[in-house]
C-alpha positions as CSV (number, residue, x, y, z in Angstrom):
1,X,81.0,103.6,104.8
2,X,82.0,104.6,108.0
3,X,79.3,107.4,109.3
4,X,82.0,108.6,112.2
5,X,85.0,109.2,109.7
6,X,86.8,112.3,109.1
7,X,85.7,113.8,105.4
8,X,89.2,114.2,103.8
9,X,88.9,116.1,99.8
10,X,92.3,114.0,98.2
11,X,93.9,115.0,94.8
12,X,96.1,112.0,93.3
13,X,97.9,112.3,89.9
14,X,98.8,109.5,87.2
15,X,102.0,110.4,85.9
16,X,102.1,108.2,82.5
17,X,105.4,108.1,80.5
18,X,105.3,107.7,76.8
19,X,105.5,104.0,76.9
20,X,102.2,103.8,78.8
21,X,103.6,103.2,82.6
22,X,102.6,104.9,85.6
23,X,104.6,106.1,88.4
24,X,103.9,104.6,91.8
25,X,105.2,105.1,94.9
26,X,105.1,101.2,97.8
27,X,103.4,103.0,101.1
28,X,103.8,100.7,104.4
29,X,101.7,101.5,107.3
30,X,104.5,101.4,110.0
31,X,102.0,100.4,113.2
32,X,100.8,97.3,110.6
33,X,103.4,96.6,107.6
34,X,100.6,96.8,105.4
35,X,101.9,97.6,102.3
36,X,100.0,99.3,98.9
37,X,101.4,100.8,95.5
38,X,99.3,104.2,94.8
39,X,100.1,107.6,92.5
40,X,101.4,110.2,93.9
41,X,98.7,112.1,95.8
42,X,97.4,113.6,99.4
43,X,95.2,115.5,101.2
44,X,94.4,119.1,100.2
45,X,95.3,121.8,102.8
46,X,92.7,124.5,103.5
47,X,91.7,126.8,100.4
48,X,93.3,124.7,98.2
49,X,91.8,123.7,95.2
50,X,92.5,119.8,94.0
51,X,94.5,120.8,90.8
52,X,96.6,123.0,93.5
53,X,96.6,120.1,95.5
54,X,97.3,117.3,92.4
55,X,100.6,120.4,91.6
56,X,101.8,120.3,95.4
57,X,101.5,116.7,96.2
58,X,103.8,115.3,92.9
59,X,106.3,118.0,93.9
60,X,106.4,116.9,97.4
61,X,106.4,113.2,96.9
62,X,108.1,113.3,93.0
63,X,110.3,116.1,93.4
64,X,108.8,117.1,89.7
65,X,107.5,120.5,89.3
66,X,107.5,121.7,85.7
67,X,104.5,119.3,84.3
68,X,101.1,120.1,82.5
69,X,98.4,118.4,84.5
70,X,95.9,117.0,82.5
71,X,92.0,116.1,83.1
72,X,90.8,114.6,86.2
73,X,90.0,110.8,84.8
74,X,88.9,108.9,87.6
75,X,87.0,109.4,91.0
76,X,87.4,107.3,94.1
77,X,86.0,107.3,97.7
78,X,87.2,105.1,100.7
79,X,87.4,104.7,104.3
80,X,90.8,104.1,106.5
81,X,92.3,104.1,109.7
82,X,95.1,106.5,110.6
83,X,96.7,108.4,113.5
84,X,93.8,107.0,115.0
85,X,91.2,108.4,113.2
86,X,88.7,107.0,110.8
87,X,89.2,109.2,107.4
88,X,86.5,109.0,104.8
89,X,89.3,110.3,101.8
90,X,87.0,111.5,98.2
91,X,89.8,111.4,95.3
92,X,90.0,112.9,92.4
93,X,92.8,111.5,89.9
94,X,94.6,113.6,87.6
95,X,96.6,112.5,84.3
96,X,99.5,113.5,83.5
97,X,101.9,112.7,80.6
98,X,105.4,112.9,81.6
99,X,108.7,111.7,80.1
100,X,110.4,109.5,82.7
101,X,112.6,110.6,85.5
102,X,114.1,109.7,88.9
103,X,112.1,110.3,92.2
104,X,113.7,112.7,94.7
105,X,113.2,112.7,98.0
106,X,114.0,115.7,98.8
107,X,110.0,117.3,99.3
108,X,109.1,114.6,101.5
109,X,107.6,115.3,104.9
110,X,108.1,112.9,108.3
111,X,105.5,110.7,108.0
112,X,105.9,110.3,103.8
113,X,110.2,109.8,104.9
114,X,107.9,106.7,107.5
115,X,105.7,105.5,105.0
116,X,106.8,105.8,101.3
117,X,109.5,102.8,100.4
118,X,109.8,102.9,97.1
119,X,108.9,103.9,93.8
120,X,108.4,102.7,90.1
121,X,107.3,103.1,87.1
122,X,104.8,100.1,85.9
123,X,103.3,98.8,83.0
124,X,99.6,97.9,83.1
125,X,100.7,94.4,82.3
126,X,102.8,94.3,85.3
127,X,100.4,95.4,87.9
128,X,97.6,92.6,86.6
129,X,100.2,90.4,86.5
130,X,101.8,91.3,90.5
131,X,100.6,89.8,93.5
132,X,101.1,93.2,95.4
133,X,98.2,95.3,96.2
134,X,97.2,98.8,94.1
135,X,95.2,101.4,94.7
136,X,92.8,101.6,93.2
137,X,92.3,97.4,93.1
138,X,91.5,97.4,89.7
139,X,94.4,100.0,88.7
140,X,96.3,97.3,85.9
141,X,93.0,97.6,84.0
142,X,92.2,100.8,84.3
143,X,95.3,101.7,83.3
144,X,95.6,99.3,80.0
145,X,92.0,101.1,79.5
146,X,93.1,104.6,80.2
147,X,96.4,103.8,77.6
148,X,93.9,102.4,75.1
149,X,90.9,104.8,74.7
150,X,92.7,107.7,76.3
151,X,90.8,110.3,78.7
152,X,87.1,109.9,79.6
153,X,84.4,112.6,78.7
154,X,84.0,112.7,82.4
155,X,85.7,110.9,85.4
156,X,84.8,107.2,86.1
157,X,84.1,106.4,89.4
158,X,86.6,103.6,90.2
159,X,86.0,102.0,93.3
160,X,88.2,100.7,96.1
């Protein structure tokens, strides 16, 4: 890891549907066009906790507010470059089961309005089965896992 980067606490949410897909929202890094499906998720502002954080950030980037959050599943760490800063970003991922709906953009702020393309709901198949990038890497099976065995006793750490 990067020993100058900026310590950033991150709470991300999996919002499954019944038939077992996951909302995901295409980012694009405007300075590179680098492009990466992830759940909706962010930073958490000061004195917030991350199941505060989990609520806020699928309001502001979903436009959903009335859903039960579920367990935190999965743990991930990584390094990257932004604003130009080095952040070090420590996730934890949240599940929650949703019935499907349409995305609003109406919560977004500038940079998300920049960054956030598109969205869609995937199956796990699909995502092992896309040449597009996910985060995290490994999200088709860990998804198809997650569908399969349900929750973990306690998070996995996922990786990049």
């Amino acid at each position: 890891m990067t020993p100058d980067a900026i310590p950033r606490p991150a709470a991300r949410v999996l919002l499954l549907d019944p038939d077992g897909r996951v909302l995901l929202l295409r980012f694009v890094m405007p300075d590179t066009g680098f492009a990466w499906w992830a759940t909706p998720g962010g930073g958490l502002d000061a004195r917030e906790t991350p199941d505060q954080a989990a609520r806020r950030e699928v309001f502001e980037e979903t436009g959903l507010r009335d859903f039960e959050l579920g367990p935190c599943v999965w743990i991930r760490e990584h390094v990257f470059h932004w604003r130009g800063e080095h952040w070090r970003q420590q996730e934890r991922i949240y599940l929650a089961r949703v019935e499907p709906f349409e995305l609003s953009r109406e919560g977004f702020l500038e940079h998300e309005v920049e960054m956030m393309r598109e969205h869609r709901w995937w199956s796990a198949a699909e995502i092992e089965a896309s040449p597009e990038r996910f985060a995290p890497r490994r999200l088709g099976l860990l998804l198809a896992e997650l569908v399969r065995d349900g929750p973990p006793a306690r998070p996995l750490e996922v990786g990049l």
